[in-house]
C-alpha positions in Angstrom: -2.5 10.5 -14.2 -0.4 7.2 -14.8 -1.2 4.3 -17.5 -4.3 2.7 -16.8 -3.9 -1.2 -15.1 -5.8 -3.2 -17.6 -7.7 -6.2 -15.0 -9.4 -8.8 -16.9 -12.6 -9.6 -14.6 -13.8 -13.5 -14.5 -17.7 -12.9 -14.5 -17.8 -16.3 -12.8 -16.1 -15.3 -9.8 -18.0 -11.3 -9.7 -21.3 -13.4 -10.2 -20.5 -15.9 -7.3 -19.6 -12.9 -4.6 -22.4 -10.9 -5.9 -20.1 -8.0 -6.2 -21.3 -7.2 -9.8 -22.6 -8.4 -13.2 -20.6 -8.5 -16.5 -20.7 -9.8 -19.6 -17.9 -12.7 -20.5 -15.9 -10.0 -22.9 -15.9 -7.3 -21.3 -12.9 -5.7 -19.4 -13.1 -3.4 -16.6 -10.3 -0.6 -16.2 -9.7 0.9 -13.4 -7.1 4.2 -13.4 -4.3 3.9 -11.2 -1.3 6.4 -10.8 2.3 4.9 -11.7 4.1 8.4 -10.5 6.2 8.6 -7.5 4.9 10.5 -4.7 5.8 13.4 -4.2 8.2 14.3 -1.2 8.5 11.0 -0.3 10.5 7.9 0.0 10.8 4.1 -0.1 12.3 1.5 1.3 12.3 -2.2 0.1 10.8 -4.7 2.7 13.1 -7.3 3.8 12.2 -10.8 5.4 11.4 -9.9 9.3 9.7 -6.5 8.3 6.8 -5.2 9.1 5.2 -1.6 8.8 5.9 -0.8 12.6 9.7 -1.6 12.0 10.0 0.3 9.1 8.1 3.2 10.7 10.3 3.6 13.8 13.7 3.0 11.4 13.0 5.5 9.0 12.2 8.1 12.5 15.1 7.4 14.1 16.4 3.8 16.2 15.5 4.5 19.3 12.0 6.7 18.8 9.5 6.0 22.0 5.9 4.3 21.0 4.2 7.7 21.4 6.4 9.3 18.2 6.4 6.2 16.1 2.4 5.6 16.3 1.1 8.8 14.4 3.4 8.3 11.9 2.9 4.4 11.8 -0.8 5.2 11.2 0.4 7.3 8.0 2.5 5.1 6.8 -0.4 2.0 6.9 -3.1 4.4 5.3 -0.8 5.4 2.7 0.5 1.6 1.6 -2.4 -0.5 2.4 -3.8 0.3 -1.3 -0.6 -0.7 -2.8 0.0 -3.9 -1.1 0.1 -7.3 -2.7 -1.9 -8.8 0.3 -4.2 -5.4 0.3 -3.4 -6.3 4.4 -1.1 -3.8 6.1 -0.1 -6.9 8.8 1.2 -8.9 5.6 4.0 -7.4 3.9 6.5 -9.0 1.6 10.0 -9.2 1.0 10.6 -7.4 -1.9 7.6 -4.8 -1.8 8.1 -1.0 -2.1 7.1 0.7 0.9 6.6 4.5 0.7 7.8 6.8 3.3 5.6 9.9 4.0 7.1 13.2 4.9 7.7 13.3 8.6 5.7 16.5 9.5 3.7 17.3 12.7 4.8 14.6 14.8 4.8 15.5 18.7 
């Protein structure tokens, strides 16, 4: 297990959604793995990417739509937690995508 990310919670803001209570002081830490996965890649996004791009590239240039959508669908479930937007429609330049072993793909 990696370091844990330290998040300082505003209790204004937790009170105001609802989402939970907390005192002023207190910090909530939540455990989140730093390690590469394993048997995997990356690839850092550049301006014009988007998951579907990156998906078909790292298949192979000129993969049909029925090859590139399973492992699209991997790639988004994989990434989604890890992206600065939390949205898998809204990448950034600059953000590590991860590239999922290609396995099983008709």
């Amino acid at each position: 297990m990696g370091r844990p990310l330290v998040i300082v919670v505003m209790v204004a803001l937790l009170m105001a959604t609802g989402v939970a209570l907390a005192s002023p002081a207190e910090e909530v830490r939540i455990p989140v793995s730093l390690a590469p996965m394993p048997d995997s890649q990356s690839v850092v996004v550049e301006k014009g990417d988007h998951l579907w791009k990156i998906s078909a590239r790292h298949l192979e240039e000129e993969a049909p739509d029925h090859r590139i959508a399973p492992y699209w669908r991997v790639v988004v479930e994989v990434n989604t937690p890890a992206l600065r937007s939390g949205d898998p429609d809204l990448i950034y330049p600059g953000e590590t995508i991860a590239l999922p072993e290609i396995t099983g793909l008709p």
